[in-house]
MOPAC internal coordinates of N, CA, C and O (Angstrom, degrees):
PM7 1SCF
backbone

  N    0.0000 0     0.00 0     0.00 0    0    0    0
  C    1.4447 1     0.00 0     0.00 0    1    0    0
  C    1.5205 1   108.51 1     0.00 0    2    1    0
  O    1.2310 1   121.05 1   -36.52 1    3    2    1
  N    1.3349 1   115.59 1   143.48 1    3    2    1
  C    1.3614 1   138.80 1   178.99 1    5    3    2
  C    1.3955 1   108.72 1   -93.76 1    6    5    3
  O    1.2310 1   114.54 1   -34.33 1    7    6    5
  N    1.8389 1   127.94 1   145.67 1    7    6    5
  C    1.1763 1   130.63 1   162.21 1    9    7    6
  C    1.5385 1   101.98 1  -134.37 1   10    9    7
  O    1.2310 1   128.13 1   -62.21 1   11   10    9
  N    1.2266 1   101.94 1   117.79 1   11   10    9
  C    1.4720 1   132.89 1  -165.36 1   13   11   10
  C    1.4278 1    77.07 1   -99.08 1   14   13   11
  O    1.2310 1   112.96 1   -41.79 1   15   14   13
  N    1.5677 1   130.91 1   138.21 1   15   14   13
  C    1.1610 1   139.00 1   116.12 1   17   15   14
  C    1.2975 1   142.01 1   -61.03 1   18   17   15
  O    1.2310 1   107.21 1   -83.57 1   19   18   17
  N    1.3203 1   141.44 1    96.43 1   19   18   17
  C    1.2373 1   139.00 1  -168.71 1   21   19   18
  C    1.5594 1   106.73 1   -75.26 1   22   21   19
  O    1.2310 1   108.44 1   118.11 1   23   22   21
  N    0.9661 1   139.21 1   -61.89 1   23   22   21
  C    1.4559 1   150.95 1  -153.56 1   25   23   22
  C    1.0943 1   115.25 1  -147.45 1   26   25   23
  O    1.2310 1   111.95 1   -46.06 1   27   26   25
  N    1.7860 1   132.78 1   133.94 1   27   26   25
  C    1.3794 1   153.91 1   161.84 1   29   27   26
  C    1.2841 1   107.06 1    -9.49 1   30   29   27
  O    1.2310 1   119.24 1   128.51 1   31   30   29
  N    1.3580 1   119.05 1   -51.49 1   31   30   29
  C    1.6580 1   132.42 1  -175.60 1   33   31   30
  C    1.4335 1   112.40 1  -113.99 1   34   33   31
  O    1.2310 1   109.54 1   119.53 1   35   34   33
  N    1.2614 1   137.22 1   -60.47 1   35   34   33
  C    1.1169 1   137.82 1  -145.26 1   37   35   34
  C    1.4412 1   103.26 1  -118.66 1   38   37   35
  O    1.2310 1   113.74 1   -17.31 1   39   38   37
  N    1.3504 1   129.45 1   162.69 1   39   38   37
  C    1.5205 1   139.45 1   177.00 1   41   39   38
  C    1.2649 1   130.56 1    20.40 1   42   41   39
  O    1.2310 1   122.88 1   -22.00 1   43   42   41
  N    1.3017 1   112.09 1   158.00 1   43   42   41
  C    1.4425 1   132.53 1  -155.70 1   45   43   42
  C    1.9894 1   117.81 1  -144.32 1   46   45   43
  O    1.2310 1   131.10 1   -23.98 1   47   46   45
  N    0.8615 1    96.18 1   156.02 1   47   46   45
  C    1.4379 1   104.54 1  -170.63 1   49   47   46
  C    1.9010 1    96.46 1  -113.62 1   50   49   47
  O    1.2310 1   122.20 1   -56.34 1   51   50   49
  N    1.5597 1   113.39 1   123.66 1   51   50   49
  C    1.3479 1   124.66 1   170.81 1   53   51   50
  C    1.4563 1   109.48 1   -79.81 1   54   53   51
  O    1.2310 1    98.45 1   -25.74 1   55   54   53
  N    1.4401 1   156.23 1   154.26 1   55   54   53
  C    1.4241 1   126.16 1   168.00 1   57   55   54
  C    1.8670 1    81.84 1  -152.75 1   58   57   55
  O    1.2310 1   127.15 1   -58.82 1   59   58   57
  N    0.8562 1   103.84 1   121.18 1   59   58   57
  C    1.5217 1   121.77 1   145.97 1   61   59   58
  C    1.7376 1    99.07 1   113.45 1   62   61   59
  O    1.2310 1   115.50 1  -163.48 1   63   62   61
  N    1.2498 1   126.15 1    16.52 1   63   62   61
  C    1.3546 1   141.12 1   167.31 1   65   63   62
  C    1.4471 1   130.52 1   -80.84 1   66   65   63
  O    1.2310 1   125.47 1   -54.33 1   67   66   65
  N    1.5459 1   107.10 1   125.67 1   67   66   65
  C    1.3913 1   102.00 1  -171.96 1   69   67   66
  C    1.5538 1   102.69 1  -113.40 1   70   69   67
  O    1.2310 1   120.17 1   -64.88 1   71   70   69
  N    1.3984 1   117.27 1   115.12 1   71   70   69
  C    1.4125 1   123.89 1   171.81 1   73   71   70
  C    1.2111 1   121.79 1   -36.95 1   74   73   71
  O    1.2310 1   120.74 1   123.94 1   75   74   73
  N    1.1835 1   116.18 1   -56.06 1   75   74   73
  C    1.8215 1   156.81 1  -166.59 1   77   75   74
  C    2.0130 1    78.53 1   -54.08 1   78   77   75
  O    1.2310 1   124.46 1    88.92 1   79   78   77
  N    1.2965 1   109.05 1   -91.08 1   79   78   77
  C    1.4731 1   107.41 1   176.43 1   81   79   78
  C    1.7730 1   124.59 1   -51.51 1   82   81   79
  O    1.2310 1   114.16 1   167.54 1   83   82   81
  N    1.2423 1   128.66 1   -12.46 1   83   82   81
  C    0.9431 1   127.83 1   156.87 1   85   83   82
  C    1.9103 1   154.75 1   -69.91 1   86   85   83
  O    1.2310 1   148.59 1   157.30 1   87   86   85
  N    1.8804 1    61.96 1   -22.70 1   87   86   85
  C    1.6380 1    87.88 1   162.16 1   89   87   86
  C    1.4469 1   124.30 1   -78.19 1   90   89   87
  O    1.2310 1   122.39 1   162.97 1   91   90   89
  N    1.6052 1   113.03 1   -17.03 1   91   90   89
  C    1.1947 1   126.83 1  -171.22 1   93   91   90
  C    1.8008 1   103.22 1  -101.30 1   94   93   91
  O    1.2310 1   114.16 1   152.28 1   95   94   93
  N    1.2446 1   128.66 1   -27.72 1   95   94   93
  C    1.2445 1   114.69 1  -141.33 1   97   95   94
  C    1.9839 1    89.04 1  -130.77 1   98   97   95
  O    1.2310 1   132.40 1   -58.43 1   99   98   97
  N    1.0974 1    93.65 1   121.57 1   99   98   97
  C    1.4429 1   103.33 1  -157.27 1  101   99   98
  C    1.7990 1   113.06 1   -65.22 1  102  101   99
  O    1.2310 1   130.16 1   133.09 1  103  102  101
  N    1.8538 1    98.01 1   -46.91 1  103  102  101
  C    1.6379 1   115.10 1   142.99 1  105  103  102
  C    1.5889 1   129.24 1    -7.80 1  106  105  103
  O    1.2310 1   135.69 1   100.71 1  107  106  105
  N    1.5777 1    87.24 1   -79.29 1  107  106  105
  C    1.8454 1    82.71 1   179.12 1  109  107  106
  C    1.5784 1   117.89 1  -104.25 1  110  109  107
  O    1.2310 1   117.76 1   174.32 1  111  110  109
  N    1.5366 1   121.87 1    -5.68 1  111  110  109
  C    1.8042 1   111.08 1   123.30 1  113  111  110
  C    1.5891 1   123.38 1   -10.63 1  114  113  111
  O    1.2310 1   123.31 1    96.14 1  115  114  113
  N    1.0265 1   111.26 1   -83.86 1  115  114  113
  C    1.7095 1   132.40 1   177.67 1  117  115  114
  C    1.3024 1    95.55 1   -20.03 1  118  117  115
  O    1.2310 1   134.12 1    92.12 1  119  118  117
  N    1.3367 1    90.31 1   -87.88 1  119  118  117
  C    1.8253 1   117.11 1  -155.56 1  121  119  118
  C    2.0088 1    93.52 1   -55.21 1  122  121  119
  O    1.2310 1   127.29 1   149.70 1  123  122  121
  N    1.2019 1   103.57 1   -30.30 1  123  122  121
  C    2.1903 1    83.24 1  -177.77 1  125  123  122
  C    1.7453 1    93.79 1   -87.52 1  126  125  123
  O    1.2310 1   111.19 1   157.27 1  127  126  125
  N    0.9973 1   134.19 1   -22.73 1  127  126  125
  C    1.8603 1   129.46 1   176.96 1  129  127  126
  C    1.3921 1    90.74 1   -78.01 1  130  129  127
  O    1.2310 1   106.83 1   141.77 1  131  130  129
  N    1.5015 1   142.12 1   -38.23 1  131  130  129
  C    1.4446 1   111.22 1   169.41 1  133  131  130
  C    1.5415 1   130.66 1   -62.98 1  134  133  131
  O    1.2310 1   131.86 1   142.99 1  135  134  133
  N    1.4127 1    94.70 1   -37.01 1  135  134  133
  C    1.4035 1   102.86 1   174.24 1  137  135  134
  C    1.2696 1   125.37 1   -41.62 1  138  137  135
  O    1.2310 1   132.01 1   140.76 1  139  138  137
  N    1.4783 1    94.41 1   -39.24 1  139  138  137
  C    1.4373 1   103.88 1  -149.86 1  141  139  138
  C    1.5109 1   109.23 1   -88.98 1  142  141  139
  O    1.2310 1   123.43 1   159.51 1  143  142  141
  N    1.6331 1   111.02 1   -20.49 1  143  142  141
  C    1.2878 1   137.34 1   166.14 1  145  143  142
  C    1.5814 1   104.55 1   -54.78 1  146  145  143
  O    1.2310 1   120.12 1   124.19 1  147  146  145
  N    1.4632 1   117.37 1   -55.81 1  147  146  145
  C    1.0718 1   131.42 1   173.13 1  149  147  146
  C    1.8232 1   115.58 1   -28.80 1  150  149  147
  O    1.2310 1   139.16 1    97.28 1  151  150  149
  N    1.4855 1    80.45 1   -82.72 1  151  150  149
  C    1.3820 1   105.56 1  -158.33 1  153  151  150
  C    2.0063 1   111.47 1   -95.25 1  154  153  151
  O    1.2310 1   120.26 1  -162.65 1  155  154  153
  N    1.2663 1   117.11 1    17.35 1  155  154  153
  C    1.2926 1   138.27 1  -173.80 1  157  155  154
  C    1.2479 1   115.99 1    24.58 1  158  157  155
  O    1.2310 1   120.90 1   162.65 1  159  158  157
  N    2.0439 1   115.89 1   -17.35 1  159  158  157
  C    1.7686 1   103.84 1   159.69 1  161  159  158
  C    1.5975 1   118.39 1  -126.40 1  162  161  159
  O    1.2310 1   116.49 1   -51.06 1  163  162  161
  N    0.9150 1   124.27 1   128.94 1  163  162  161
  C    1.5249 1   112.74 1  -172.34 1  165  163  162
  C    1.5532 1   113.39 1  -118.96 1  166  165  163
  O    1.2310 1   120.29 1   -49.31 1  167  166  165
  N    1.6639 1   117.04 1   130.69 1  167  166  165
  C    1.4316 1   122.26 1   170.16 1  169  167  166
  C    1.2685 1   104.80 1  -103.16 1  170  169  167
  O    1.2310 1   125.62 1   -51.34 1  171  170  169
  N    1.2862 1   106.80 1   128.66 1  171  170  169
  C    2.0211 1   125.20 1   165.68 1  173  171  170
  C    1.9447 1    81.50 1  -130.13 1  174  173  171
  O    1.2310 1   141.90 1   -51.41 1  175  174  173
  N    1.5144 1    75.08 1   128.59 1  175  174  173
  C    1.6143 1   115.08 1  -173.63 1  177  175  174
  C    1.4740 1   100.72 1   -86.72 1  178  177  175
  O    1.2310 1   118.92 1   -29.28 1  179  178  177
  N    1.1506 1   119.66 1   150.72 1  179  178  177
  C    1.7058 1   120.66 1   145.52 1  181  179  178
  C    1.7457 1   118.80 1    59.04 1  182  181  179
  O    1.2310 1   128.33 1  -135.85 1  183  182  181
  N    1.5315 1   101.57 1    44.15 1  183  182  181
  C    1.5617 1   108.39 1  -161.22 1  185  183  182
  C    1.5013 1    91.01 1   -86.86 1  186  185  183
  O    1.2310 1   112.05 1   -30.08 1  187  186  185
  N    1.0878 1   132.60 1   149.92 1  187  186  185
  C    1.9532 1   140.13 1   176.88 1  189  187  186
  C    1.6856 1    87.57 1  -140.55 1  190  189  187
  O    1.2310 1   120.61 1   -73.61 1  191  190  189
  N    1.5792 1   116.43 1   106.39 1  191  190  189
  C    1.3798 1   127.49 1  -172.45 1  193  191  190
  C    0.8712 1   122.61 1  -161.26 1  194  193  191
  O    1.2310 1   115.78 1   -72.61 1  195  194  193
  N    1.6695 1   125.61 1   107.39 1  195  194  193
  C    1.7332 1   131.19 1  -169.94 1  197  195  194
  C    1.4419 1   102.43 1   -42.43 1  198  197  195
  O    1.2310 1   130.90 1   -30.30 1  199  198  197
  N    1.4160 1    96.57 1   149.70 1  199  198  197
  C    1.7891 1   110.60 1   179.26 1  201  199  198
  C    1.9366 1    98.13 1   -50.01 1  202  201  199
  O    1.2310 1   117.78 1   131.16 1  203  202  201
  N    1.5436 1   121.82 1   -48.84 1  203  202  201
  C    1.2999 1   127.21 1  -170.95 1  205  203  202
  C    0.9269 1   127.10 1   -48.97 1  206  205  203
  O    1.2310 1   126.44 1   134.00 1  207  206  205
  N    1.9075 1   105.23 1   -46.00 1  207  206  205
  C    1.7107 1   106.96 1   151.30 1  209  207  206
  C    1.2914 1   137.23 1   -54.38 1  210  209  207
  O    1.2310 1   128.74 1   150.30 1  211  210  209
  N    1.4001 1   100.77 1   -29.70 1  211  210  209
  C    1.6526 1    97.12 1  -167.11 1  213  211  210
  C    1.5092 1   102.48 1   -98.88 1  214  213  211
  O    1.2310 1   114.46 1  -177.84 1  215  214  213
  N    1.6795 1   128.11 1     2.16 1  215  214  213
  C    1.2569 1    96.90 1   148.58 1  217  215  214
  C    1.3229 1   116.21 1   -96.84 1  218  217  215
  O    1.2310 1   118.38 1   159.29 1  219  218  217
  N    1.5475 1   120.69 1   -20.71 1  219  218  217
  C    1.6477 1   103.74 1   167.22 1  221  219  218
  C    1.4117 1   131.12 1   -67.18 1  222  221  219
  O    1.2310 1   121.21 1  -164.28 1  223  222  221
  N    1.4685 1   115.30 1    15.72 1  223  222  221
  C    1.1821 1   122.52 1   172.53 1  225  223  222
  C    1.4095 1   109.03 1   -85.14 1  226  225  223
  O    1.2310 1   116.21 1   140.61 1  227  226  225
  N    1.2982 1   124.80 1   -39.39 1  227  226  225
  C    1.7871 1   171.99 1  -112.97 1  229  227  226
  C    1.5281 1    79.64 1  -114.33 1  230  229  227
  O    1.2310 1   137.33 1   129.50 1  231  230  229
  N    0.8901 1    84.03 1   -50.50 1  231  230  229
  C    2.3019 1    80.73 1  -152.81 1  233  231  230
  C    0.9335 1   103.67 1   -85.88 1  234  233  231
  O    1.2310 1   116.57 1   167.96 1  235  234  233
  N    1.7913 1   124.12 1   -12.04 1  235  234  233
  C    1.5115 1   111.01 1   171.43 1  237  235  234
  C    1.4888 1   137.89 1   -66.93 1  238  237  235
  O    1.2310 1   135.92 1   162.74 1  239  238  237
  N    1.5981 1    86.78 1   -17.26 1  239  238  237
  C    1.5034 1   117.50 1   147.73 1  241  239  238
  C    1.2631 1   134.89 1   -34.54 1  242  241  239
  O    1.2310 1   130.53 1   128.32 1  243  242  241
  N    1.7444 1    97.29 1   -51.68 1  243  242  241
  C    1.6987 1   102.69 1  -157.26 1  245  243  242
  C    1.6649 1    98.39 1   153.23 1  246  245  243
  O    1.2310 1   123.19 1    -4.47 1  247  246  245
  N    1.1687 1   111.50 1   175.53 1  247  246  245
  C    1.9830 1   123.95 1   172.92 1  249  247  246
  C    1.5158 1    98.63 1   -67.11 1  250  249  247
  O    1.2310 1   127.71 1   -59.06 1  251  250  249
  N    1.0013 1   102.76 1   120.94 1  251  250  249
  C    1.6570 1   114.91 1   146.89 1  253  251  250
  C    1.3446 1   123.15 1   -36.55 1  254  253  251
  O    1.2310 1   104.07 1    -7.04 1  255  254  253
  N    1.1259 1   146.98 1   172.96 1  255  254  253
  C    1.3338 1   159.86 1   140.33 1  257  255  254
  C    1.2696 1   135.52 1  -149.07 1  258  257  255
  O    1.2310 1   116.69 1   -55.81 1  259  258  257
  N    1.0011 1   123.89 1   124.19 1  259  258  257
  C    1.6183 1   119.54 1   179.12 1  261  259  258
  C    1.4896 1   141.83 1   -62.72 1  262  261  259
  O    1.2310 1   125.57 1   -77.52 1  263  262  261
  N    0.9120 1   106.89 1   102.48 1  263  262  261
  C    1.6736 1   113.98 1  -166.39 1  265  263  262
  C    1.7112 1   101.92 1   -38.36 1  266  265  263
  O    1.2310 1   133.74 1   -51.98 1  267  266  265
  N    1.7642 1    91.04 1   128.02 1  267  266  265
  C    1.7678 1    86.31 1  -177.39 1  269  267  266
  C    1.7406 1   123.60 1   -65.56 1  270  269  267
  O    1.2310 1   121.34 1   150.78 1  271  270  269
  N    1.3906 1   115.05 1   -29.22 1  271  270  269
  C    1.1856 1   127.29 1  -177.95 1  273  271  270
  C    1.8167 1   105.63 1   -89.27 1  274  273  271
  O    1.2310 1   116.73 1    90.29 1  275  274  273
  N    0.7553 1   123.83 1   -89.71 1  275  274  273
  C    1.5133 1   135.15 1  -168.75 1  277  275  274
  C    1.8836 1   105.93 1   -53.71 1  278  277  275
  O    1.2310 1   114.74 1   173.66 1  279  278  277
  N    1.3828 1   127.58 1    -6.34 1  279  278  277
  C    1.0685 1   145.65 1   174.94 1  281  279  278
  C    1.8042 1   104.84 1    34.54 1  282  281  279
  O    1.2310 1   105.65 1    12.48 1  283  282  281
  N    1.1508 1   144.20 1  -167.52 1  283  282  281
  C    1.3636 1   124.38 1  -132.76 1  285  283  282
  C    1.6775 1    85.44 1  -149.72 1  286  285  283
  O    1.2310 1   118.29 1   -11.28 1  287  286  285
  N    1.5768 1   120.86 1   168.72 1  287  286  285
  C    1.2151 1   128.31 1   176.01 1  289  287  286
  C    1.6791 1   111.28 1   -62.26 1  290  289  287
  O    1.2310 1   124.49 1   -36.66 1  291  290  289
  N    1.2660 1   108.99 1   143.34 1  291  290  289
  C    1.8872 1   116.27 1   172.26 1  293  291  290
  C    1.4617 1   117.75 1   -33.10 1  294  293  291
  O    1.2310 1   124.76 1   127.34 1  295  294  293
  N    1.1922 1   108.46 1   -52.66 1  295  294  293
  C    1.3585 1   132.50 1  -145.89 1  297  295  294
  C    1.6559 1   102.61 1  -110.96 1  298  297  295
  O    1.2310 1   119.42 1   149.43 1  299  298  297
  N    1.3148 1   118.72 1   -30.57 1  299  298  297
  C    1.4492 1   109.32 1   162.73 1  301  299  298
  C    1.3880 1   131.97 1  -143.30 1  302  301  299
  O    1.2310 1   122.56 1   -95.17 1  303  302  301
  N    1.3387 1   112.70 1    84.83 1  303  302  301
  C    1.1858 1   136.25 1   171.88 1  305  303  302
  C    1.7935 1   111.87 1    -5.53 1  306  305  303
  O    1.2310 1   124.47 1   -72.90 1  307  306  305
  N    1.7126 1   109.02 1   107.10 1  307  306  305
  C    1.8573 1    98.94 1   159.89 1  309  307  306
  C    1.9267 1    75.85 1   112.40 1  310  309  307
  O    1.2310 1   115.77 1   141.92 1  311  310  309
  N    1.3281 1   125.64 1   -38.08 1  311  310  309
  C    1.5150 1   112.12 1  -141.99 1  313  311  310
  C    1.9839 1    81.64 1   -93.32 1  314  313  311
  O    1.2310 1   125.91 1   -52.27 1  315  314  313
  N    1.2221 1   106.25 1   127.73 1  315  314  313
  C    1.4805 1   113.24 1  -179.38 1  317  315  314
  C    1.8218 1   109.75 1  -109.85 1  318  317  315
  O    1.2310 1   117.27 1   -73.02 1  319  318  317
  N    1.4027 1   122.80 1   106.98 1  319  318  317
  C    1.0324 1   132.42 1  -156.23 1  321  319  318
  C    1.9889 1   100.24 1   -81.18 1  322  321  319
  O    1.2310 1   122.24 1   -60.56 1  323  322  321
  N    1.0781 1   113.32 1   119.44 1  323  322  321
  C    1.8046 1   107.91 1   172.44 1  325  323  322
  C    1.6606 1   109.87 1  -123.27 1  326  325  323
  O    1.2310 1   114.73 1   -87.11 1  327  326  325
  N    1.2481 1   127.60 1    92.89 1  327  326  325
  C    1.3465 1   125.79 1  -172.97 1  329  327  326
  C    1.7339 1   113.41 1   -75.23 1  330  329  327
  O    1.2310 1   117.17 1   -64.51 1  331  330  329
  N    1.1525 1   122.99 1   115.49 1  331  330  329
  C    1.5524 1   125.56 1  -175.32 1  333  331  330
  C    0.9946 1    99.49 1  -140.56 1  334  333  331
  O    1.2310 1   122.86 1   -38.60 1  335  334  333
  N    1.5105 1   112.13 1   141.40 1  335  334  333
  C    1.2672 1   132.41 1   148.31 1  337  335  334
  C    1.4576 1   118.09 1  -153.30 1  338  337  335
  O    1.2310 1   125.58 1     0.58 1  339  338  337
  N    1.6241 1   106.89 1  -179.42 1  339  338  337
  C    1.7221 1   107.33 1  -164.03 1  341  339  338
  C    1.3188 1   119.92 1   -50.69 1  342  341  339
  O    1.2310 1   123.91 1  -172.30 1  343  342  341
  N    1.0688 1   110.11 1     7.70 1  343  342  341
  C    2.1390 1   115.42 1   179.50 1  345  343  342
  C    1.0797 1   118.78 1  -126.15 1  346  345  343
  O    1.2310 1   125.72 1  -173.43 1  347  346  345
  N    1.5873 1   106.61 1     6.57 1  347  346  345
  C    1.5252 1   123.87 1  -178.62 1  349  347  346
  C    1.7027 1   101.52 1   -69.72 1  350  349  347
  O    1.2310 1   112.44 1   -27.13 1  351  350  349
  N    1.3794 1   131.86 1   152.87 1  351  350  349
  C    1.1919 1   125.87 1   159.52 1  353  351  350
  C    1.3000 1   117.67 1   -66.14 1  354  353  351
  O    1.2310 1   120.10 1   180.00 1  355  354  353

């Protein structure tokens, strides 16, 4: 894993990290919750990761919860789906 510095103070760039495996592997867990301790915002670019991973990545965090307004996917509780792209308003 890569730590890109973005800014003097604030954020950082992850580069060669796979969430999907991070959720699993307690190792490089660590090292992205330090980072993130570090650098308080973190971008990982270009993630391709089943909904299952990315909330068991989520919970390594802590409990999920469901957003009261925008309410959360069917099938996995806490995971709040926002579809955007460049033609999005």
């Amino acid at each position: 894993m890569k730590i890109e510095q973005l800014t003097t103070h604030i954020g950082a760039e992850l580069v060669g990290v796979n969430l999907a495996e991070a959720a699993r592997n307690d190792d490089m867990f660590g090292a992205i919750k330090a980072a993130l301790l570090e650098h308080k915002v973190l971008f990982l670019r270009d993630q391709n990761m089943p909904r299952a991973d990315h909330v068991a990545f989520a919970e390594r965090f802590g409990a999920l919860e469901d957003h009261p307004v925008a309410g959360s996917h069917p099938d996995h509780p806490g995971l709040v789906c926002i579809y955007k792209d460049e033609t999005s308003p």
